[in-house]
C-alpha positions as CSV (number, residue, x, y, z in Angstrom):
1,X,-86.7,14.5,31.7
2,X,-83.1,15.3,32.4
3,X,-81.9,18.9,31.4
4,X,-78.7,18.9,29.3
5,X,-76.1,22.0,29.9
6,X,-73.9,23.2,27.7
7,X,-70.6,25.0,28.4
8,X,-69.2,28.0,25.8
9,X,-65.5,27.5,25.2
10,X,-64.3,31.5,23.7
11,X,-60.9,31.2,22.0
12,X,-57.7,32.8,23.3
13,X,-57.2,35.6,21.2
14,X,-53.9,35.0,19.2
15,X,-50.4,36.4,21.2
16,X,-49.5,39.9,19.7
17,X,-46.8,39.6,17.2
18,X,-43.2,40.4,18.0
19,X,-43.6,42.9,15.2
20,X,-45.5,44.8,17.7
21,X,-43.1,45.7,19.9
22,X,-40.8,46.4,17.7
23,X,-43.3,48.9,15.8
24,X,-43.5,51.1,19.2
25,X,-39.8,50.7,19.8
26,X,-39.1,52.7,16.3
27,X,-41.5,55.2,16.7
28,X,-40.2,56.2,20.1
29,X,-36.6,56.5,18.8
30,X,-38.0,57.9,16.0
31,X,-39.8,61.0,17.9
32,X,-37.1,61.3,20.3
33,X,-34.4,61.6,16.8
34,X,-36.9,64.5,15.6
35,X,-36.9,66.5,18.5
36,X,-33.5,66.3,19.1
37,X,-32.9,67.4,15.3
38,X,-35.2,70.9,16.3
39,X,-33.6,71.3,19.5
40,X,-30.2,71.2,17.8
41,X,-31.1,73.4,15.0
42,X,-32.8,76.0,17.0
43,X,-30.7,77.3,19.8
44,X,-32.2,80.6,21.3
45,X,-35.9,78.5,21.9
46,X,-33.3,75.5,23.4
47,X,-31.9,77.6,26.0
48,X,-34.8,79.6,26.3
49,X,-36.3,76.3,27.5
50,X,-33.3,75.1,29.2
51,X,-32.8,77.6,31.5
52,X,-36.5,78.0,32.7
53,X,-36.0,74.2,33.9
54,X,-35.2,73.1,37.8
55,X,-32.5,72.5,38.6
56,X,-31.0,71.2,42.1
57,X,-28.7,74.0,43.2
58,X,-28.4,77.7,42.5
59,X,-25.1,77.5,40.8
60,X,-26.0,76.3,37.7
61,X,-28.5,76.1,34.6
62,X,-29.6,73.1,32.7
63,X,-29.1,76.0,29.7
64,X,-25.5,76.3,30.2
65,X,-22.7,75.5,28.2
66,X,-19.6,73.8,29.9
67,X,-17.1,74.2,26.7
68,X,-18.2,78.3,27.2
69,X,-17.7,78.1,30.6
70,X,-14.2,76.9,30.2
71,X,-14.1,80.2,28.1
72,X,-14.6,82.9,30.8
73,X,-12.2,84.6,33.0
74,X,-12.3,85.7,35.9
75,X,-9.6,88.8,36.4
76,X,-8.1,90.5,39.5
77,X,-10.3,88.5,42.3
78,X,-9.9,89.5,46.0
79,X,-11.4,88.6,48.8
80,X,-12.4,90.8,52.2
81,X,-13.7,90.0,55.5
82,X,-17.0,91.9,57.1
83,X,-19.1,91.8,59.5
84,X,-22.6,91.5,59.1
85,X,-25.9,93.5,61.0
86,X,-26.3,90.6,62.9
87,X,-22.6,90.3,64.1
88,X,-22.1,87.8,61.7
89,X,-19.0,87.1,59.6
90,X,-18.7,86.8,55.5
91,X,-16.7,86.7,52.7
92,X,-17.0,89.5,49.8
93,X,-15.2,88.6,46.9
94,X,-15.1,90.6,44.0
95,X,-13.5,89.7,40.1
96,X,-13.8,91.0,36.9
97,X,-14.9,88.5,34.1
98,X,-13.9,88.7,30.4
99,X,-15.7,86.6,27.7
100,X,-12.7,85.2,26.1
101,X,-15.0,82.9,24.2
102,X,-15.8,84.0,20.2
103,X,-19.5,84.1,21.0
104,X,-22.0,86.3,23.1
105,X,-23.0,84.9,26.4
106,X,-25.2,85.4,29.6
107,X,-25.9,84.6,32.8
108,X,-22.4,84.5,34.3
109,X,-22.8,82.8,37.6
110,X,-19.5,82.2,39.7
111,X,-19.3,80.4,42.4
112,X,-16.7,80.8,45.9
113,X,-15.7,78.7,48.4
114,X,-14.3,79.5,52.0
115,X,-11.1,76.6,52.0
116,X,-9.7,75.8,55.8
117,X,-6.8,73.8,55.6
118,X,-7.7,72.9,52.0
119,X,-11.2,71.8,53.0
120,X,-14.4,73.9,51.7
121,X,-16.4,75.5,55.1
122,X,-19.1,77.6,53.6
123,X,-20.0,78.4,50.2
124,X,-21.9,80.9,47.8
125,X,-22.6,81.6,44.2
126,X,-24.1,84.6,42.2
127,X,-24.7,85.9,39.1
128,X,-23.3,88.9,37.8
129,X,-24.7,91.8,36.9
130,X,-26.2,93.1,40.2
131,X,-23.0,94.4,42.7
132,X,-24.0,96.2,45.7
133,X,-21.3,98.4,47.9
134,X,-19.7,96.9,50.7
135,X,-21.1,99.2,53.1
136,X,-24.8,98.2,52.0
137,X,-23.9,94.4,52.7
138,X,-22.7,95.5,56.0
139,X,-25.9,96.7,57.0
140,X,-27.3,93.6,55.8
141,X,-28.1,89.7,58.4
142,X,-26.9,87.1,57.2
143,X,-30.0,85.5,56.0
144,X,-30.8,89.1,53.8
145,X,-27.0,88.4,52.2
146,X,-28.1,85.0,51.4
147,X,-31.3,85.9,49.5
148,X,-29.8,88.8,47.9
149,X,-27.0,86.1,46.6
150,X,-29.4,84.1,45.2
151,X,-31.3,86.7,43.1
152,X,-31.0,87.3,39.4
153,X,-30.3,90.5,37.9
154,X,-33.6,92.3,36.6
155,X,-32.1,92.6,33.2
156,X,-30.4,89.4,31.7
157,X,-26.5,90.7,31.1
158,X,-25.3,90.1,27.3
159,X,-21.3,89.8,27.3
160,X,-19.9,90.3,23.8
161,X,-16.7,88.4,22.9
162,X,-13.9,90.4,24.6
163,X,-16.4,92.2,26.9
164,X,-15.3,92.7,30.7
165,X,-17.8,93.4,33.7
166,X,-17.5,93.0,37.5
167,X,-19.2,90.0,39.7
168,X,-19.8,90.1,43.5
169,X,-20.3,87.1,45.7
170,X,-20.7,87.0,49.4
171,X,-20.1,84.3,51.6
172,X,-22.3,84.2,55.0
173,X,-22.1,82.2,58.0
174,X,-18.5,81.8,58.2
175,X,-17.4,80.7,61.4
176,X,-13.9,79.9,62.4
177,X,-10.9,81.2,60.6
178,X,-10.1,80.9,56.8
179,X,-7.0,80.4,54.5
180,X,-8.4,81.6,51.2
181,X,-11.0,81.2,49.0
182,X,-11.2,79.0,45.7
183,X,-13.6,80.7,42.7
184,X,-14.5,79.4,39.6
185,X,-17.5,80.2,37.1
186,X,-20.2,77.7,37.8
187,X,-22.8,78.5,34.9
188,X,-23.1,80.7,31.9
189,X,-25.3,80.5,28.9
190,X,-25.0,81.2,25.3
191,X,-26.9,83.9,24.0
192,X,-28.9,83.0,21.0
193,X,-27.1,81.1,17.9
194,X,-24.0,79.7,19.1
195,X,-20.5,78.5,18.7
196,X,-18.8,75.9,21.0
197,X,-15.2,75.7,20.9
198,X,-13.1,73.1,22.9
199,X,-10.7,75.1,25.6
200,X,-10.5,74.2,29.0
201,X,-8.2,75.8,30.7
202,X,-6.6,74.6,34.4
203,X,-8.2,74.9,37.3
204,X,-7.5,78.6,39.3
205,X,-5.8,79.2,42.5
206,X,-7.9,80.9,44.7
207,X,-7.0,85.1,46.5
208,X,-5.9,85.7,50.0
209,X,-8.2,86.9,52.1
210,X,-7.6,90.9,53.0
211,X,-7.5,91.2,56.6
């Protein structure tokens, strides 16, 4: 007797509906809308957060402010030759910066560059807050004045709107002789609730370099 077989046939399941997609689509906007309304509305925990971030390059902060950058001035700069432990050459420059922005700040880091012939040959930045004398970087190699560059003061410096304090940045490795050196504040940070106000000022000419 012959055996019969039988085949199952299982239904497709029905194509999602374009509903679907536009379902997710709203609720990731939406989320994205609701955390940017708490980010906007609480500023200290923002640049708390911001700042704590990595970021390529020691110059600058993902928690700072360009429009308050724009705001800071950097007074009296001048520039020095020195020669290092090692018999190395660098660069000391040394400014005052003034908060000329209506709101507290912090974390000034400024940034200088060795110009040859208007072209950048070495470069450093630093944050204020933590000058050492020029006799102390003397007895310093040039890989010591790099590290010390690139640390942050052990007590994060508040400026108060019209406040002044002094910044220090040394530039190692310099090889070959140098015209001048260009300077501008790379990062600084608004401390706690903030105002922004839109001034930028002109790009600065850079010192001479003190013989």
């Amino acid at each position: 007797m012959a055996r019969a077989s039988r085949t199952i046939v299982h239904d497709d399941p029905d194509p999602a509906p374009v509903w679907t997609a536009a379902v997710l689509m709203a609720s990731t906007v939406g989320a994205f809308a609701v955390l940017a309304v708490f980010l906007a509305h609480n500023h200290a925990w923002t640049d708390a957060l911001m700042s704590k971030l990595p970021m390529p390059g020691a110059a600058e902060s993902l928690g700072s402010d360009p429009v308050l950058a724009a705001q800071i001035r950097l007074v009296a700069p001048a520039a020095k030759f020195v020669t290092l432990a090692d018999r190395s050459n660098a660069i000391v420059l040394t400014a005052a910066v003034v908060n000329d922005s209506p709101v507290p700040v912090r974390t000034v880091v400024i940034e200088a560059e060795a110009l040859r012939e208007g072209t950048g040959v070495a470069r450093a930045s630093a944050a204020c807050g933590k000058n050492v004398s020029e006799r102390l970087i003397k007895r310093m190699s040039r890989d010591e004045v790099r590290t010390l560059m690139r640390l942050r003061p052990s007590r994060a410096m508040v400026l108060a709107p019209g406040e002044k304090t002094e910044c220090q940045v040394a530039i190692a490795s310099i090889r070959g002789e140098v015209e001048e050196v260009s300077y501008r504040v790379a990062s600084v940070e608004p401390n706690d609730d903030h105002l922004s106000v839109d001034l930028r000022p002109d790009p600065q000419p850079g010192p001479g370099i003190e013989e």
